[in-house]
C-alpha angles and dihedrals in degrees: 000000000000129000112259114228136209128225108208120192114224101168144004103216129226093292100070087168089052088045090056092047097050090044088058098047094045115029086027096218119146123261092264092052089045092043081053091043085057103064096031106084132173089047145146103249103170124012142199102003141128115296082238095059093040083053092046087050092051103046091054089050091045088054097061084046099254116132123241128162117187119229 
């Protein structure tokens, strides 16, 4: 068995309307759960998956400028 893995939010970035966009297509949740995603830091995106797919996750947050660790 393999260890599960978190993705926490820590911070949004500067874009907030790239942020939206990214949270839909990879954590495909709908716009009223990305806008809430947007001003909830400090927050559990994505739980209890494969470190590959929680580094996948991050790196696509990381790329619009938001900030994720995975724990």
């Amino acid at each position: 068995m393999y260890k599960k893995y978190n993705v926490i939010l820590k911070s949004v970035g500067d874009n907030e309307l790239q942020f939206i966009k990214v949270s839909r297509e990879t954590l495909g949740i709908s716009l009223t759960g990305a806008k809430l995603l947007a001003v909830t830091v400090t927050k559990i995106i994505k739980k209890d998956i494969s470190k590959s797919e929680a580094d996948k996750i991050k790196a696509e947050f990381e790329s619009i400028g938001a900030v994720a660790e995975i724990g």
